[in-house]
Structures are given as C-alpha cells and as structure tokens.
C-alpha positions as CSV (number, residue, x, y, z in Angstrom):
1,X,2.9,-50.4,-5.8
2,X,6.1,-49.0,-8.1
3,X,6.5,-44.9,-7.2
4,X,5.4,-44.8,-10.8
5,X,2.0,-46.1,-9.9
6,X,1.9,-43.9,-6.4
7,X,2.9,-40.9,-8.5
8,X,0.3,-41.6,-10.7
9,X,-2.8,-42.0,-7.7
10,X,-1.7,-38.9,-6.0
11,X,-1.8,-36.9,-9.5
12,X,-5.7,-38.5,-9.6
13,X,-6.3,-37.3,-6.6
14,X,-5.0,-33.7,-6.4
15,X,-7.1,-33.5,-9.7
16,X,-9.7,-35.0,-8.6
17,X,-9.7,-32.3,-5.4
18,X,-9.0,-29.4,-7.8
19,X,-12.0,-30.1,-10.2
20,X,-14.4,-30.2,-7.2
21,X,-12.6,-27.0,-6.1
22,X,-12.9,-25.5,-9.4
23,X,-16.5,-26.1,-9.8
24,X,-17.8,-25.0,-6.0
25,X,-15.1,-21.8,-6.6
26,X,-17.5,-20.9,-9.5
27,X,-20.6,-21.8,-8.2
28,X,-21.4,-25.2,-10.7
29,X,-23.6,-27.4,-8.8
30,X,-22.3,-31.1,-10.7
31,X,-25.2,-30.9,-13.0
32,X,-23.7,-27.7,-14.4
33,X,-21.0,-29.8,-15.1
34,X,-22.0,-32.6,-16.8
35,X,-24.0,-30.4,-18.7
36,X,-21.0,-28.7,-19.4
37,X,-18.8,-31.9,-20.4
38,X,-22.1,-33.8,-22.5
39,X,-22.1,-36.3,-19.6
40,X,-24.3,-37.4,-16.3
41,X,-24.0,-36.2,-13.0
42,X,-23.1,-39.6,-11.8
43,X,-20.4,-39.2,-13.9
44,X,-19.0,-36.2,-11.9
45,X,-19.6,-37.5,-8.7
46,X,-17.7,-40.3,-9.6
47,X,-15.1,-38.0,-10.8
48,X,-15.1,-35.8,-7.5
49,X,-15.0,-39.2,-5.6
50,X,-11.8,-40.5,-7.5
51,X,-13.7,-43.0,-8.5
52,X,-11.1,-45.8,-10.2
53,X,-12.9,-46.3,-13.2
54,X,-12.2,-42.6,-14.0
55,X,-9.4,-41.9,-16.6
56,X,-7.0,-39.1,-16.2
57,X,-8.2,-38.0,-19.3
58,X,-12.1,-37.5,-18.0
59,X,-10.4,-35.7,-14.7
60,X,-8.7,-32.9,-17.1
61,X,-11.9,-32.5,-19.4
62,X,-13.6,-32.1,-16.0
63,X,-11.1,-29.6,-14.6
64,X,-11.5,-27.6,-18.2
65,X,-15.3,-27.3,-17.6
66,X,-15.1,-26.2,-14.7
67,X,-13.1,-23.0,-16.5
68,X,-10.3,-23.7,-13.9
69,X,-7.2,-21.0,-15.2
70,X,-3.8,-22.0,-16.1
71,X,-2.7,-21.0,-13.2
72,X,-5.3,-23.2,-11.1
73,X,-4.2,-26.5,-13.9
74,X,-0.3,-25.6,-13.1
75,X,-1.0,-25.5,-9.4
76,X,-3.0,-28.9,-9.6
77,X,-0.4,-30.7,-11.7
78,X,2.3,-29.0,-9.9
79,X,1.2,-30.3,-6.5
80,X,2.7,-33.7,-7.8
81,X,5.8,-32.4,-9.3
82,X,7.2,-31.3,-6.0
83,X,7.0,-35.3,-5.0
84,X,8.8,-36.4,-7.9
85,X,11.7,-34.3,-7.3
C-alpha cells in the first residue's frame, strides 16, 4: 500500500469515528440519521463500520447530518494532516 493509499484509509477512518461520535454527542440513534441523509440505517452502520464500499463523499454527508461544527470537521480532517507532515 503507497502512503497515498494509507493516508487515504486513516482519513476514512478518523471520519468514520467522528460521524459516530457526532451523532451519539447529539443523541441521533442511526435511524435519526438516515432519516436525516434520505438513506437506510444499514447504510449508516455501514458507514460507522468503515465499511469499504463507503465513499469519502457518503462519510462527509454523514458527518454534516450529524450537525457536527466546523470545528468538530477541522478536528476530524486535521487528525490526518498531522501524519502527512
């Protein structure tokens, strides 16, 4: 695996752990959530489990339903940045 690629899984996965964060901090229960995003909540536990068949882009929409602040999307993206340096 290139250090693009592991870049790349550890961004998933600190998103992955900060929508599941995000929607217990404001008392979503998944259902919420899909509800939320139009989806299922098979969807969302696929999601929360970093499932691969999940796109980046599903993991952010997730994150912005969860009405995670800026501060909680910098410190979720940021988590990564420190690697990269």
């Amino acid at each position: 695996m290139s250090d693009e690629e592991a870049l790349l899984v550890e961004l998933k996965l600190a998103l992955v752990t900060a929508v599941k964060r995000s929607r217990q901090r404001h008392g979503m229960s998944q259902m919420d959530l899909a509800q939320r995003m139009r989806s299922s909540q098979s969807r969302v536990a696929k999601i929360e489990a970093g499932d691969a068949t999940v796109s980046l882009d599903l993991i952010v929409r997730a994150l912005l339903a969860t009405g995670a602040s800026r501060q909680e999307l910098r410190r979720a993206f940021g988590a990564k940045e420190k690697l990269a340096a």
